[in-house]
N, C-alpha and C positions, 0 to 999 in steps of 0.2 A: 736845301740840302745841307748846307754849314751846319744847322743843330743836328743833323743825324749822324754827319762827323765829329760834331764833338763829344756827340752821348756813346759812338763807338769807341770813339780812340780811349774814353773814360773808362767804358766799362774795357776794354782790351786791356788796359796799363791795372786797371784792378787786379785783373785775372793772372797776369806776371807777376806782380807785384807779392801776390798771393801765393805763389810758384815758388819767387825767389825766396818768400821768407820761410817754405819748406823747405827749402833747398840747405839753408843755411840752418836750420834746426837740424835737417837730417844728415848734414857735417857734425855738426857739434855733437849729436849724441849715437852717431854709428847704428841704425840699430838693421836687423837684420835685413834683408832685399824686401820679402814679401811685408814686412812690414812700411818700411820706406815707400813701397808702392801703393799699399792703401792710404798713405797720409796723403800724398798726391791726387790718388784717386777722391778721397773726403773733399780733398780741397778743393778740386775742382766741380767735384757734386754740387757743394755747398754754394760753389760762385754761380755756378749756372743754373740751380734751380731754386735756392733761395734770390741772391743778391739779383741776381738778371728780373727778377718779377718787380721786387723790392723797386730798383732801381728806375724800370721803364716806367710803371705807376705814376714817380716822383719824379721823373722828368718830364711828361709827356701830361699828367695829370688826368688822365682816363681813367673810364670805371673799369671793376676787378677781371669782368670778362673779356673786355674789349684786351688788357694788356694779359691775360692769359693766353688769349689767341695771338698775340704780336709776340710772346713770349714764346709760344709753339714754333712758331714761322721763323724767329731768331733762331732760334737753337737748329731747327729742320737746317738750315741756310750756313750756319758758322757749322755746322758738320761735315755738311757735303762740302764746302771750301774747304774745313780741317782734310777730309779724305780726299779733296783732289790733290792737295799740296804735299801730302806723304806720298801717296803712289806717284806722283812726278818728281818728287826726290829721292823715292826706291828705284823707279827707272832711271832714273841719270844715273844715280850709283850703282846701279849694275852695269850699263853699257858702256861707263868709263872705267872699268874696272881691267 
């Protein structure tokens, strides 16, 4: 289980990583909201469905199908945690309100 912690927490700190360096571009050059939200939006396309393939491949060293389907099952799996974790922090934030 240690290497599938360590290939997470890698590719997680990539993905922030990638976040904050939008973050700090889209300070520096102000540009307008819907714009700022597609650079976020790219960025995180990019991480997740280029670099997430890229990556499991090269860590795990399986063939293209085998890590297209582990790649499928990663993304299905960090969504629905992504959606369980806003809707339980939408509800907290309503009920303590």
């Amino acid at each position: 289980y240690l290497d599938h912690l360590v290939f997470a927490l890698h590719f997680q700190s990539a993905l922030f990583l990638a976040l904050a360096l939008d973050w700090v571009v889209i300070k520096l050059f102000t540009p307008p909201f819907l714009a700022a939200v597609l650079v976020y939006a790219l960025t995180a396309f990019v991480i997740l469905v280029v670099y997430l393939p890229w990556a499991l491949r090269r860590f795990y060293g399986q063939s293209r199908i085998w890590t297209a389907v582990k790649t499928v099952a990663v993304l299905f799996v960090y969504v629905r945690l992504l959606d369980l974790a806003v809707g339980a922090s939408t509800l907290i934030a309503i009920w303590d309100v």
